[in-house]
N, C-alpha and C positions, 0 to 999 in steps of 0.2 A: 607406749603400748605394752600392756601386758598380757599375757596366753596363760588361760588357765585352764588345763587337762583335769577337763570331769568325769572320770569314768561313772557307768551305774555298775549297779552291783552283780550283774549277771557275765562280767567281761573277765576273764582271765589274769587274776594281777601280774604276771609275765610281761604278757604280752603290751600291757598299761606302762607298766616301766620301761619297759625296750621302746615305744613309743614315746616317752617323758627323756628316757635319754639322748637320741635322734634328736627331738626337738630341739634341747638345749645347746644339740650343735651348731643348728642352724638358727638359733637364737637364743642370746642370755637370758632373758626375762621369762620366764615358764615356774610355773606352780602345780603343784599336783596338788589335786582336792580329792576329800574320801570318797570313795564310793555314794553314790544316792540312789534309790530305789526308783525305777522305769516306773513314769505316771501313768496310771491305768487311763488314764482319760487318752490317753496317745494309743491305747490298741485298737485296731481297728478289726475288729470279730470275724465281717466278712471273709477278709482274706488271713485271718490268724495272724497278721502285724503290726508291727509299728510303725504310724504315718512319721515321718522324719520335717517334717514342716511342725507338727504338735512340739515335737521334742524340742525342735530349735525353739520353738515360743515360748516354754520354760527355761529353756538355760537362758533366753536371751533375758528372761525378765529379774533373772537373778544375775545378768553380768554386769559389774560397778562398772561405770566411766572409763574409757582410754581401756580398757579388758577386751579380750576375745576370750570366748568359750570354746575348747573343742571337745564335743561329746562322746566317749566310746562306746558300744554295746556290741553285746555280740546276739543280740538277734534280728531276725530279717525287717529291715522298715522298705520304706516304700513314700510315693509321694506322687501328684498327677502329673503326668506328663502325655504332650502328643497325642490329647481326648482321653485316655486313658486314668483312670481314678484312683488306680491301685497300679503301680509303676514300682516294682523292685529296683532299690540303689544299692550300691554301696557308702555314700554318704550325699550329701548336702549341704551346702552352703550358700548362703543368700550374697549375692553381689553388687553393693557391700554388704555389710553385716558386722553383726558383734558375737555372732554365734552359729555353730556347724556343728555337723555330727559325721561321726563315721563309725562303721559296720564292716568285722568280719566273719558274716553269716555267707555272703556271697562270694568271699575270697578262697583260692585254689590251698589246698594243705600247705604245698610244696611253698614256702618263702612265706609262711603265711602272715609272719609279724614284720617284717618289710612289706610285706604288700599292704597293711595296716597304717602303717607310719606315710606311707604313699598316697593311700585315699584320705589322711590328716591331712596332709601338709597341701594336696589338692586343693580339700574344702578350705584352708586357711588361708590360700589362693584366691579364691573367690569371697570371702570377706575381706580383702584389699583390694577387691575391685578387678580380678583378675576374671576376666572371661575365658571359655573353653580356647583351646589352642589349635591348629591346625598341625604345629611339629609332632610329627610320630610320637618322636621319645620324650618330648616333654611331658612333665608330672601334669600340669593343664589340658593335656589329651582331653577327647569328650570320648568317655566311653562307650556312649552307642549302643548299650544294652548286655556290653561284652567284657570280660577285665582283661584288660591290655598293662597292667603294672608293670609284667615281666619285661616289658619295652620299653618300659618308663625308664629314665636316667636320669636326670636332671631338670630344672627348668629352664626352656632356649632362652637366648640371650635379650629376646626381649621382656619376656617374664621375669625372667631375675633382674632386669634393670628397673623396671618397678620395686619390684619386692625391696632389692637395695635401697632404694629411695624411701624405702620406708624401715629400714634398720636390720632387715634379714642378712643373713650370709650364708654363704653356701660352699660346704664340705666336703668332701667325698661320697656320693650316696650308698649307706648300708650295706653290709652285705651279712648275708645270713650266716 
């Protein structure tokens, strides 16, 4: 498997790289791809954002074989949830999948490119098949409408024994 970090071009290249670096801790195989322009067809007018289900449907359609995509942006998506049609995330990821996105439109100042690499490495969780978790601090938290990163620490010991299973390792998590 390969991870290839697509940022679009509205994301802060900082914070894209501190995210690209993170990853390749917790796994060798990562690529940075340039910048791409957010597809108009993914705004969604009503609510002034971006549906995050559109977005995964393009990166998914341009990720090769044995790839994961993880999408960055920094402006607000959204996706239906709980009857609700227009649902502010922070990212998304299909379980499984070959492709996710994460946003830090929603995330607090304070840590805010850890808390970035958090909601990645979440969604890239859940395209291995990893569903929400019930540990506090686990990075698989569901967050419930709220961001809880700051409690985030790692993932429990049953989530990383998947992940392991599937070539991930795990480092010391970030610190700002």
């Amino acid at each position: 498997m390969l991870i290839d970090l697509q940022p679009y071009t509205d994301i802060d290249s900082g914070k894209v790289q501190f995210v690209y670096k993170e990853l390749l801790k917790v796994y060798p195989y990562v690529t940075l791809k340039k910048p791409i322009r957010l597809p108009e067809s993914a705004f969604y007018t009503p609510a002034g954002r971006y549906r995050a289900d559109s977005l995964i449907a393009q990166l998914r359609r341009n990720t090769p074989r044995h790839h994961i995509t993880i999408g960055l942006t920094g402006k607000d998506i959204s996706t239906s949830k709980n009857g609700k049609r227009d649902w502010g995330v922070m990212g998304l990821g299909y379980c499984p999948g070959n492709a996710c996105v994460a946003s830090d439109f929603r995330l607090s100042e304070k840590d805010k490119w850890v808390q970035l690499f958090k909601v990645a490495i979440h969604e890239l969780g859940h395209t291995q098949g990893l569903p929400h978790c019930p540990v506090q601090n686990c990075f698989m938290r569901d967050a419930k409408g709220k961001n809880h990163t700051d409690e985030e620490t790692d993932f429990c010991p049953a989530c990383k024994q998947v992940l392991l299973r599937k070539g991930l390792k795990f480092p010391e998590t970030p610190k700002s």
